[in-house]
C-alpha positions in Angstrom: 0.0 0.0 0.0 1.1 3.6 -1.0 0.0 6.8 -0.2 -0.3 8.7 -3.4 -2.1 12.3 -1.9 -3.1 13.3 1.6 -5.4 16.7 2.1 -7.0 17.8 5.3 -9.8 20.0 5.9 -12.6 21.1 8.0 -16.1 20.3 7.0 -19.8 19.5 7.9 -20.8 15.8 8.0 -23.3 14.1 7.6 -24.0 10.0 8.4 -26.1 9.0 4.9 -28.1 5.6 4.1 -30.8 4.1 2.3 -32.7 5.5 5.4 -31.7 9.0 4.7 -29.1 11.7 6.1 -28.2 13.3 9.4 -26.0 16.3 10.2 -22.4 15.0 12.4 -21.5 18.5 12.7 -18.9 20.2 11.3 -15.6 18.4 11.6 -11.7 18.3 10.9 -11.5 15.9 8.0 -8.9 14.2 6.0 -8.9 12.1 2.8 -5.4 10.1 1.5 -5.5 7.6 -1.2 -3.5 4.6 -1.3 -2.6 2.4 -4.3 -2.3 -1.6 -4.5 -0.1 -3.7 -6.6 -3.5 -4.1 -8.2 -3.5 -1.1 -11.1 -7.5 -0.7 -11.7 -7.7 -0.1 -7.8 -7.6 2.8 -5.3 -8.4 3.1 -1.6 -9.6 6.4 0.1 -9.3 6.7 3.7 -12.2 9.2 4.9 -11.5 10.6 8.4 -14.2 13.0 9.4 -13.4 13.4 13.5 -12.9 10.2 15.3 -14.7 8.2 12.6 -13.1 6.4 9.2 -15.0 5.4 6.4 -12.6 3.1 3.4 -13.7 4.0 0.0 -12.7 1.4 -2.7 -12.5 3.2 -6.5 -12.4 0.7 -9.5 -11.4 2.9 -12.6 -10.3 2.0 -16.3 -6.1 1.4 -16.3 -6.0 2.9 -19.7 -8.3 5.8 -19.4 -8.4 6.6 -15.7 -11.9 6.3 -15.9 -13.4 5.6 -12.8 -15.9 2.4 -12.9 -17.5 1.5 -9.3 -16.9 2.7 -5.9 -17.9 0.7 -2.8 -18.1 1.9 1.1 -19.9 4.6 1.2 -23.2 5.9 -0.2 -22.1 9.0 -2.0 -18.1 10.1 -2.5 -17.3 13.1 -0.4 -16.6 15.9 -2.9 -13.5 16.9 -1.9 -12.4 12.9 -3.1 -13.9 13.9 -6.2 -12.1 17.2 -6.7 -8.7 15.1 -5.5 -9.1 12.3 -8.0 -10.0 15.0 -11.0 -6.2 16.5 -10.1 -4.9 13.6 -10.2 -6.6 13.0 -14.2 -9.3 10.3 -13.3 -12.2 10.6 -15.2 -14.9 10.5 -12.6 -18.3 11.0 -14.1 -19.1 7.6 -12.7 -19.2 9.3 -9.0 -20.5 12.2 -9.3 
């Protein structure tokens, strides 16, 4: 495992499921993505306070296009705006 990008930030949270939303509050957050030997497959860690979410990204090895993501039900958008600096293609997540 390898971190490729770390960021941190403050931010309001919210606690999302089939169920619907609630408000966490406004936290100190940070989000670093780790690569595998596996090339289509990225990990975001999701620290928002004292709680960690794991985000698993499936993208495209050729295009960077992001496929499937898995661990949460909607991708913070600061991961977003970090994987489009980083050239994935993530109309998928958005």
């Amino acid at each position: 495992m390898k971190s490729l990008k770390k960021i941190e930030f403050d931010a309001e949270c919210y606690l999302e499921g089939s169920w619907g939303s609630r408000s966490l509050g406004r936290r100190n957050c940070s989000l670093e993505i780790f690569s595998f030997d596996k090339k289509d497959y990225i990990q975001i860690e999701f620290c928002a306070g004292e709680d960690v979410e794991h985000i698993g990204i499936w993208y495209n090895e050729n295009t960077r296009e992001i496929l499937d993501y898995d661990g949460v039900f909607s991708v913070p958008q600061e991961a977003v705006d970090m994987l489009k600096g980083m050239g994935f293609c993530t109309e998928a997540i958005e």
